[in-house]
C-alpha positions as CSV (number, residue, x, y, z in Angstrom):
1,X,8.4,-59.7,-2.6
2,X,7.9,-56.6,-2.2
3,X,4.4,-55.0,-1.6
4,X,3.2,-52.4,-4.0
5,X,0.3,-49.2,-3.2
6,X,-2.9,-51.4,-3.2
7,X,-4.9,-51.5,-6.7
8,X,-8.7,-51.7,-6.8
9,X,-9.8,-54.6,-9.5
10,X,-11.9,-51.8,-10.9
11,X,-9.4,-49.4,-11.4
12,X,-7.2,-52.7,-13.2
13,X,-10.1,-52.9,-15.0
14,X,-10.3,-49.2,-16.5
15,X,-6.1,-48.9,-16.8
16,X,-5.8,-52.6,-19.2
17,X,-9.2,-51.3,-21.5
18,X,-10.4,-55.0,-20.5
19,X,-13.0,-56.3,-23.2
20,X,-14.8,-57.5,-20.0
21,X,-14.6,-58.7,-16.4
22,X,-15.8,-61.0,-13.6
23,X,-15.7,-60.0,-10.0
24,X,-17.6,-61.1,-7.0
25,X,-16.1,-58.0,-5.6
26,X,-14.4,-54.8,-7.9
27,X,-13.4,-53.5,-5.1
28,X,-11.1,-56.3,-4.4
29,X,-7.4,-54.7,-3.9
30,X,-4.0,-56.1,-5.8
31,X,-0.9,-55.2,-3.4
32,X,1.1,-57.6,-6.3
33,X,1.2,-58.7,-9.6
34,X,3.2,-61.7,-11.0
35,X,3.8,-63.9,-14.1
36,X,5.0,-67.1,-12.1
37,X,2.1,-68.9,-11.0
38,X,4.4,-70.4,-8.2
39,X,5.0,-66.8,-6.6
40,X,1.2,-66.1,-6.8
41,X,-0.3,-65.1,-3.2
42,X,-3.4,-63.8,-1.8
43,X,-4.3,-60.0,-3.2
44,X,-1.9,-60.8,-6.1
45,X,-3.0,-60.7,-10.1
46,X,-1.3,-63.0,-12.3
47,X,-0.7,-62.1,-15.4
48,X,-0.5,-65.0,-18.3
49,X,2.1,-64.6,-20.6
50,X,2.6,-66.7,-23.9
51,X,6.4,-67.5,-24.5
52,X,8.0,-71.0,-24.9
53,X,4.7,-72.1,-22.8
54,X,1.9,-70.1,-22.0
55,X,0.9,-68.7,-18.9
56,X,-3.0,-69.3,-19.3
57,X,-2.2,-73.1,-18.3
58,X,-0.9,-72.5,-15.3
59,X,-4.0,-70.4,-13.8
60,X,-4.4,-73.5,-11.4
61,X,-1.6,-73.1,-9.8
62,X,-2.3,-69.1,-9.7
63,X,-5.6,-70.2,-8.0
64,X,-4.1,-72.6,-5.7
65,X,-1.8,-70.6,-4.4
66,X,-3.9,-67.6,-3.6
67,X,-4.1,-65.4,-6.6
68,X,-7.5,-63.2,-6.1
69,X,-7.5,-62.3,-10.1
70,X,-6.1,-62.8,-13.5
71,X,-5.3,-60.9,-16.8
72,X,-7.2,-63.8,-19.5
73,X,-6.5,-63.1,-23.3
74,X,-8.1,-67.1,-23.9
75,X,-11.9,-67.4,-24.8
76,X,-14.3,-66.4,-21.9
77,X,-15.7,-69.5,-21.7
78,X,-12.1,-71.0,-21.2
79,X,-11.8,-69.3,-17.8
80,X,-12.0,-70.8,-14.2
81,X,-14.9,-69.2,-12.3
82,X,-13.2,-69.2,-9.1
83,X,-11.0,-66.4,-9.8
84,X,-11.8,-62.8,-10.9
85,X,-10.9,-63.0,-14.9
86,X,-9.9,-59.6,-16.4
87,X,-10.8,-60.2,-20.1
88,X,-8.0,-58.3,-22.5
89,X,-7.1,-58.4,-26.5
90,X,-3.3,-59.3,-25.5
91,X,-2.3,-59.5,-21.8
92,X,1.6,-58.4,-22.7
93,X,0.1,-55.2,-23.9
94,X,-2.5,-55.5,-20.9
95,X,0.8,-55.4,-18.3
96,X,2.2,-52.3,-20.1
97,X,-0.6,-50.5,-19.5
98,X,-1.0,-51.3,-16.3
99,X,2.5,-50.1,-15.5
100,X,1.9,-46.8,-17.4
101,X,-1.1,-46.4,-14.9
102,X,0.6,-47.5,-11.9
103,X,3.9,-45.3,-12.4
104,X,1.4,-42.4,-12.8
105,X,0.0,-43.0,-9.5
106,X,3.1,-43.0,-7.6
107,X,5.0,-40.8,-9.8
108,X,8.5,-40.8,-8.6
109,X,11.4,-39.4,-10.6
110,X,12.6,-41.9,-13.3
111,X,16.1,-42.2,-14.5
112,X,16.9,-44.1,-17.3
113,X,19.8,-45.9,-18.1
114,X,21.4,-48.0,-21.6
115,X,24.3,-48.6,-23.1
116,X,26.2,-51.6,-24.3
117,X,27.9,-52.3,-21.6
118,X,28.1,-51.4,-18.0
119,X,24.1,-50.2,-17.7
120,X,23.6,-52.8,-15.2
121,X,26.6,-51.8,-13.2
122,X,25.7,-48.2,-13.6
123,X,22.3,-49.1,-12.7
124,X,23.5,-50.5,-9.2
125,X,25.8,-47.6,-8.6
126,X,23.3,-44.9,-9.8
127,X,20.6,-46.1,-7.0
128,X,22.9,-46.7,-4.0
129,X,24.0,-43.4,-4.5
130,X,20.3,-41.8,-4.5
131,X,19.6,-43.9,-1.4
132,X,21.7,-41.3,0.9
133,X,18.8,-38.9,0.6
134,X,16.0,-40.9,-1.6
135,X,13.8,-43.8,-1.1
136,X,14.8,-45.9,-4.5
137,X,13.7,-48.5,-6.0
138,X,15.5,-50.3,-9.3
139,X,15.5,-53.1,-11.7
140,X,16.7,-56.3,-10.2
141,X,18.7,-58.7,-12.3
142,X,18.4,-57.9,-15.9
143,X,14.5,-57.1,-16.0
144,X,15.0,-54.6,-18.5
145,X,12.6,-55.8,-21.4
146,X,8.9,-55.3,-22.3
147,X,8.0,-58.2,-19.5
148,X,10.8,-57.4,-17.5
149,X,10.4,-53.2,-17.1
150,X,6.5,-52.9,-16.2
151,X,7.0,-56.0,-13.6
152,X,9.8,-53.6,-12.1
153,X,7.4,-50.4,-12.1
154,X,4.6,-52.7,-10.4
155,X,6.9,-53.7,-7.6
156,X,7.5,-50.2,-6.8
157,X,6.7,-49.6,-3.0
158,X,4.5,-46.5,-2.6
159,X,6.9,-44.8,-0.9
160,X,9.3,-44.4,-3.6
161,X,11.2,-41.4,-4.8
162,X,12.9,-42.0,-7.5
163,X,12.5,-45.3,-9.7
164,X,16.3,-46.5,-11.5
165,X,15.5,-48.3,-14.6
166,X,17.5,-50.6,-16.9
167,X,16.5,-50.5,-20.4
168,X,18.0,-53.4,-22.9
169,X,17.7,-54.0,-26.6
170,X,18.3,-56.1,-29.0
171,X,16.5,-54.5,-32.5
172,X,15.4,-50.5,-33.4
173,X,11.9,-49.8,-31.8
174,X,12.9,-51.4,-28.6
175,X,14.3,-48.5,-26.8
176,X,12.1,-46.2,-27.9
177,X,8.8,-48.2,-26.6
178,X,10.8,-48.5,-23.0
179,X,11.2,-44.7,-22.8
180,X,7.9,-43.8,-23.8
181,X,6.1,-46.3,-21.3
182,X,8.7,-44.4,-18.2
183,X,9.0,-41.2,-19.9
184,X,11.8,-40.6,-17.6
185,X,13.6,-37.3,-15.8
186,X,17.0,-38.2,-16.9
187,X,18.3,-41.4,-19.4
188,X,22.0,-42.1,-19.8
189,X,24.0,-43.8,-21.9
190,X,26.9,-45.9,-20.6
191,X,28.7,-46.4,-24.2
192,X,28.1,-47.2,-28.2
193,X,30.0,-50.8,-28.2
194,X,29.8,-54.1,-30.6
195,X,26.7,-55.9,-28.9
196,X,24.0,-56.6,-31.2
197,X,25.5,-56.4,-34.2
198,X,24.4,-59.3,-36.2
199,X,20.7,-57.2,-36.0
200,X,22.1,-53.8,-36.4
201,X,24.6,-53.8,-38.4
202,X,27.3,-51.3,-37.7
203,X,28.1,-49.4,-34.6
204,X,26.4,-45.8,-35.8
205,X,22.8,-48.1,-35.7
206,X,23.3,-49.1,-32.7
207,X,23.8,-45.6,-31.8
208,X,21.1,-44.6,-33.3
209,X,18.9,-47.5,-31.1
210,X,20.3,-47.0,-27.7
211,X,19.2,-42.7,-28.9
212,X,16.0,-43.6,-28.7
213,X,15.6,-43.3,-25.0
214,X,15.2,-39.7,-25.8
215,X,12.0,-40.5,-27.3
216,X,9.9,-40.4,-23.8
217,X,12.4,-38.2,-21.6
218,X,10.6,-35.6,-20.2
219,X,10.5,-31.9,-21.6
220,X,13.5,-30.2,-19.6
221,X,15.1,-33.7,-18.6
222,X,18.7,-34.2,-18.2
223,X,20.5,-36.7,-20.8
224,X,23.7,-38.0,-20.2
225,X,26.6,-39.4,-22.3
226,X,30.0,-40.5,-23.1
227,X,32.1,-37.2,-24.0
228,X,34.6,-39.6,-26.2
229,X,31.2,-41.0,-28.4
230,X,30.9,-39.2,-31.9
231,X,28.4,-41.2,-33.2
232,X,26.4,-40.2,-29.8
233,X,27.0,-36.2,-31.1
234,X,26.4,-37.0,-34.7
235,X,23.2,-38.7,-34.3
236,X,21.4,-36.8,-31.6
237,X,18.6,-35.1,-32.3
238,X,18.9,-31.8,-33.2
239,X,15.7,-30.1,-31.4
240,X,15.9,-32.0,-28.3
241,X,14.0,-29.9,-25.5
242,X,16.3,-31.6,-23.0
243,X,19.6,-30.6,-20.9
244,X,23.0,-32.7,-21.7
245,X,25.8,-33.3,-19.5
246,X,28.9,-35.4,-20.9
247,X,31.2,-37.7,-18.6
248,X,34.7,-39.2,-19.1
249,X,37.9,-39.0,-18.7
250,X,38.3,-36.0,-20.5
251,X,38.8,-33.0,-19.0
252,X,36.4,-31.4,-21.3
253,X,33.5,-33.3,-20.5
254,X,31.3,-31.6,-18.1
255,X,31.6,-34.4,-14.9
256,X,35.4,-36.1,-15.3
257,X,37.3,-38.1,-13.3
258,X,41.5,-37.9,-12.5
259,X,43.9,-39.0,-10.2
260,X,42.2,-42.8,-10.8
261,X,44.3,-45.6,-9.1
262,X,42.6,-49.4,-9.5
263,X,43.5,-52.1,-7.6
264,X,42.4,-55.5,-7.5
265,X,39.1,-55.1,-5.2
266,X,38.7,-50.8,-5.5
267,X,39.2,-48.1,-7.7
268,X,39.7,-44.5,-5.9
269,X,39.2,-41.5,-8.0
270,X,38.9,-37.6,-7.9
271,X,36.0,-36.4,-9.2
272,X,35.5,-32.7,-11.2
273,X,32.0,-32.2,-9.0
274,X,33.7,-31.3,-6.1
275,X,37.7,-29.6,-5.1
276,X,39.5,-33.0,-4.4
277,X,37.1,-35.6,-2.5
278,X,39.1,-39.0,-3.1
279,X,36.2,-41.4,-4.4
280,X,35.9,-45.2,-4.3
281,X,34.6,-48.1,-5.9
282,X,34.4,-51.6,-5.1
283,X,35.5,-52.7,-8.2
284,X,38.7,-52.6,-10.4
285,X,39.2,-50.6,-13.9
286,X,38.8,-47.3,-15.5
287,X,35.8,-48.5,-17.1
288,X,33.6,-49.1,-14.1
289,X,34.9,-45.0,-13.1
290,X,32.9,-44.7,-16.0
291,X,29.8,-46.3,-14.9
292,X,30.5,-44.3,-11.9
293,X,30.5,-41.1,-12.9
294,X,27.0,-41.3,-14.9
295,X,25.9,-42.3,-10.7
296,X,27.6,-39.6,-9.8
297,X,26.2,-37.0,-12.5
298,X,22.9,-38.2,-11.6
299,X,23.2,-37.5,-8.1
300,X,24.8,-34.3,-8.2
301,X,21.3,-33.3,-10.8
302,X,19.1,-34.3,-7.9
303,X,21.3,-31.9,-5.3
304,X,23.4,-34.2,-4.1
305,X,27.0,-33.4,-2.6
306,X,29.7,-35.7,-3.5
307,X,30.4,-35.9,0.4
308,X,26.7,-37.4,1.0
309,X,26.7,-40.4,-1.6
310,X,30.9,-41.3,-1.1
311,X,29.8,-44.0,1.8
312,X,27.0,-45.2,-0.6
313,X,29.4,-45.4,-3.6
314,X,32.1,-47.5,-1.5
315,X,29.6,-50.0,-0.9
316,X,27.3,-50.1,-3.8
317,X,25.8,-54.2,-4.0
318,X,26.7,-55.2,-7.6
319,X,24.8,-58.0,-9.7
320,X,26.0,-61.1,-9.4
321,X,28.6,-62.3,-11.6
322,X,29.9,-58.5,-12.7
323,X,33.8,-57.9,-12.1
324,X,33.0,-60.2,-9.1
325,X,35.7,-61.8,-7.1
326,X,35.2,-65.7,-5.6
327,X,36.9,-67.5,-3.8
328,X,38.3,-70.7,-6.1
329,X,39.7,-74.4,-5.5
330,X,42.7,-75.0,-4.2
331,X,43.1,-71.4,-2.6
332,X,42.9,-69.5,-6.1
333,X,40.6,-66.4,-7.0
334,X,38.0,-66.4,-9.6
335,X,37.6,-62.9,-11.6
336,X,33.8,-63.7,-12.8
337,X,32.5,-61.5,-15.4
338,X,30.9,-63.9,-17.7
339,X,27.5,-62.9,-17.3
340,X,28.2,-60.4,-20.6
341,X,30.6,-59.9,-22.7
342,X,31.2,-57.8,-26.2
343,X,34.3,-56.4,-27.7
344,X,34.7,-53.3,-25.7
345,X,34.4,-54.8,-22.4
346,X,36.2,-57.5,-22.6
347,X,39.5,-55.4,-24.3
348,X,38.8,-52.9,-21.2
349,X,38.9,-55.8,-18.4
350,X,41.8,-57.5,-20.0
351,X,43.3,-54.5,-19.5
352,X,42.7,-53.6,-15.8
353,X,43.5,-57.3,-15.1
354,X,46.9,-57.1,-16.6
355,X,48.0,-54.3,-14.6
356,X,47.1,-56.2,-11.0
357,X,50.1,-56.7,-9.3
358,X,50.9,-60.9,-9.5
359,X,50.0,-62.7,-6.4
360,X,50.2,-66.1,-7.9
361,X,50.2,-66.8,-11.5
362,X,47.6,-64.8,-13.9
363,X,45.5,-66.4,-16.2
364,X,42.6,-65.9,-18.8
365,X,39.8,-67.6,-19.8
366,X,37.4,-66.3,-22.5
367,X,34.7,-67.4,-24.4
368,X,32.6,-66.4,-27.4
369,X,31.3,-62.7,-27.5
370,X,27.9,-63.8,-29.4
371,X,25.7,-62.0,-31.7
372,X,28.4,-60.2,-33.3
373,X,27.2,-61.5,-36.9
374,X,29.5,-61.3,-39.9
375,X,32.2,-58.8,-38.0
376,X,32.3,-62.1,-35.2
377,X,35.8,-63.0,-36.8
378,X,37.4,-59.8,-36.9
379,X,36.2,-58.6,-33.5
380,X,37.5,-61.6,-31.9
381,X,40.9,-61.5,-33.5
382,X,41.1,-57.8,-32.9
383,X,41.3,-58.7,-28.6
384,X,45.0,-60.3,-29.5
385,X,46.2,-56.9,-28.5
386,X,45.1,-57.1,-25.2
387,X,46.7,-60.4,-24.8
388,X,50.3,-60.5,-23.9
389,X,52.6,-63.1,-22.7
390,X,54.3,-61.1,-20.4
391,X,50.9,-60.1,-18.5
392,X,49.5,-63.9,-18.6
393,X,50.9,-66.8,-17.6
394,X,48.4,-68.8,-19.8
395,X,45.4,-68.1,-22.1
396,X,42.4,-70.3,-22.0
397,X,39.7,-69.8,-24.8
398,X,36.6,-72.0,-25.7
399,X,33.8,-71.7,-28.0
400,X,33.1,-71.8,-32.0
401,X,33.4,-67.9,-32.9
402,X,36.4,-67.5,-30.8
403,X,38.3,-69.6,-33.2
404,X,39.9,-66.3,-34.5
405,X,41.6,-65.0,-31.9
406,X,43.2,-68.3,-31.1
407,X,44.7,-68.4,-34.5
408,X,45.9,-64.4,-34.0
409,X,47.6,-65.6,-30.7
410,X,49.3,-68.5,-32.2
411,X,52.2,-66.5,-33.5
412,X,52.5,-64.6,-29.9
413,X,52.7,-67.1,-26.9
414,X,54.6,-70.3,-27.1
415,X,52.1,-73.3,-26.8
416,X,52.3,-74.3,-23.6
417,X,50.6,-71.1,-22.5
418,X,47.7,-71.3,-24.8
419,X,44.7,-73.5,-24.6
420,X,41.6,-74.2,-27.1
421,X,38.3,-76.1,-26.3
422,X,35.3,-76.5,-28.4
423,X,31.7,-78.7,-27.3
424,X,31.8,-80.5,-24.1
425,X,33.5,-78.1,-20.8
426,X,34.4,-81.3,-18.8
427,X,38.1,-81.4,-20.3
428,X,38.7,-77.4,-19.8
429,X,37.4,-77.6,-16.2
430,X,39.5,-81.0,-15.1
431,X,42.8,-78.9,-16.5
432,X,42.0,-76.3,-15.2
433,X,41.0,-77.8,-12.0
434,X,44.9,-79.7,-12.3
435,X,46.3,-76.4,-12.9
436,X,45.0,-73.9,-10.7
437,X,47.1,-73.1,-7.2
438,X,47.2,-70.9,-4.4
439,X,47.1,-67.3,-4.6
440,X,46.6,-68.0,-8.6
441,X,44.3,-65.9,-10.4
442,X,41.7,-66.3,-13.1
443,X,39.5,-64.1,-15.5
444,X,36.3,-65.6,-16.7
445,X,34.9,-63.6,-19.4
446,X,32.1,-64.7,-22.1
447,X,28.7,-63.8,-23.5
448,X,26.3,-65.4,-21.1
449,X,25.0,-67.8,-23.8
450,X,28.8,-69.2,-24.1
451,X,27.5,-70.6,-20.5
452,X,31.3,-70.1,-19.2
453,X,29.3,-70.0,-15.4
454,X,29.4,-73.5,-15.4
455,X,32.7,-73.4,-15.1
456,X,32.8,-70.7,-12.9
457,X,30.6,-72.8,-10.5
458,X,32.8,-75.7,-11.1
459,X,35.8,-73.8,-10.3
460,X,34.7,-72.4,-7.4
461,X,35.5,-73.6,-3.4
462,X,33.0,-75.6,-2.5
């Protein structure tokens, strides 16, 4: 874990507005704070947090395993005396001000970054980039909520420069509390797409959602976005005292890419920041060059040459199961992105994956996009036209909502090359497990919900 700048219990204390406290010693130091009891240690805080269970009745195992204090939002006279017992109204809220505090003692830089799709990606990118000249520190996994974000501020070494951040959503407000808690230097958004629509309602609200990370950028921050996103321009804020840079594929945006070749394990690209440096990714498609250019606007704002971050760029580490290669049984090769999954992204990896050259046969395997609400059937029909039988030797789709777009296909590949599977996986991972071969390949592609990993995992060489 990683060790955070040392916090006083008394200075805890002052940052939560605890009701009340107990401490054989204030002057006791925190160097970690954690909401597993199981990852407590010696010097680290546990915070209690009420979910599908609730944290308060696991301070045991806090104290067994080391924990020298605890946020408590339970009666006083419900706490153990043999740990020093922050009292707070709400220990959630008792975190977030704690990060708030602790980001304002090691003030780094902050960038920023949502979007439908890709932020994670971007997020990955964005810090190895920085690292050529900056000591980083970013979310890990998918920490991007209210729990998730402060835990990712208050594992910030003391060292650090500049602190990426991955802010998600779900509903209006969310955003907008993220941003103000960070107040960052620069937020980007990756792209408007269809996630979250059975809360929002069309795409211009979720616009107007994943906008609200201008509500904490700084005065005089930088905010990035897609150059081919109206509803970005449309709904902006007017008065914004903030800087804006565009990225795409257009050569009107301010940072564009050209010359882009993809291939099945890189992407090379020029880049209009420089005259001609030939950039790579490890990662196939036009739509991760995306995702790489918000990196690569970022790092040119902090004075970064295109030369300095290339190395950093070619060998970014991406989150596990994001456009990410395995190996498979019987010699085949696993595409697995089904970590995620909306509209958008799964039209725009369909796409890259048709135009791989063949090494063995090509085939597809998607499953629900979820939380689409009453456009769910539409949407899903709509990715027919990414799905040709020319480009795929066989379509595999499973899942409830995805019923649609097996009915669209009906009409355009002959039957032995399409396959539909509801409830138990078991029967799509034996065929599958019959039909794969060497040097075959296979896209896996589903909202993580659809839990399509499973059959990732059962797919894979053990």
């Amino acid at each position: 874990m990683t060790q955070m700048k040392p916090i006083r219990i008394i200075d805890i204390v002052k940052a939560v507005k605890a009701i009340d406290y107990s401490s054989p010693n204030r002057f006791a130091e925190i160097t970690s704070v954690v909401f597993d009891s199981r990852e407590a240690t010696s010097d680290s805080l546990f915070v209690p947090l009420k979910g599908e269970t609730d944290g308060h009745d696991y301070i045991q195992s806090a104290i067994a395993n080391g924990a020298t204090a605890a946020l408590w939002s339970r009666p006083e006279a419900e706490a153990p005396p043999d740990i020093a017992i922050i009292l707070v109204d709400d220990t959630l809220t008792a975190l977030q001000d704690l990060a708030k505090y602790y980001l304002g003692e090691i003030n780094p830089k902050v960038v920023a970054i949502t979007g439908s799709n890709g932020k994670t990606t971007t997020k990955d990118m964005t810090a190895a980039v920085l690292e050529a000249k900056f000591k980083v520190h970013k979310t890990k996994g998918n920490f991007n909520n209210e729990i998730g974000l402060p835990f990712t501020i208050l594992q910030m070494p003391e060292e650090t420069e500049i602190l990426v951040l991955e802010m998600g959503m779900s509903d209006h407000g969310e955003i907008s509390f993220l941003s103000k808690l960070a107040t960052p230097d620069v937020a980007a958004i990756t792209i408007i797409g269809e996630s979250h629509l059975e809360y929002l309602g069309s795409r211009r609200n979720i616009a107007k959602a994943k906008l609200e990370i201008l509500d904490g950028l700084k005065p005089d921050g930088l905010f990035i976005y897609p150059i081919d996103e109206p509803l970005i321009r449309e709904e902006m804020p007017i008065d914004g005292n903030y800087h804006k840079r565009t990225f795409g594929i257009d050569h009107t945006a301010t940072v564009f890419a050209y010359g882009i070749e993809s291939g099945k394990n890189a992407t090379s690209f020029k880049v209009s920041l420089d005259d001609g440096e030939i950039l790579e990714i490890p990662v196939l498609g036009e739509y991760n060059v995306q995702n790489a250019l918000i990196a690569l606007t970022i790092a040119d704002y902090f004075g970064l040459s295109m030369l300095e971050v290339k190395g950093y760029l070619e060998h970014f580490e991406l989150t596990e199961n994001r456009s990410q290669w395995l190996e498979g049984i019987n010699g085949s090769q696993l595409l697995n992105d089904a970590y995620n999954a909306s509209p958008t992204s799964m039209t725009a990896v369909l796409e890259a994956y048709a135009k791989l050259p063949r090494e063995g046969r090509k085939f597809v395997l998607l499953g629900d996009i979820r939380e689409l609400g009453e456009k769910s059937a539409e949407l899903h029909a709509s990715l027919s036209a990414s799905l040709e039988p020319e480009d795929f030797d066989a379509v595999y789709l499973y899942g409830d909502e995805i019923a649609p777009l097996y009915q669209a296909l009906e009409s355009k590949f002959p039957t032995n090359q399409l396959h539909y599977f509801t409830g138990d996986k078991a029967p799509l991972i034996e065929e599958l497990k019959a039909t794969l071969d060497h040097n075959d390949q296979i896209l896996i592609k589903s909202s993580f919900g659809t839990d399509l990993l499973s059959v990732v995992k059962a797919l894979r060489e053990q």
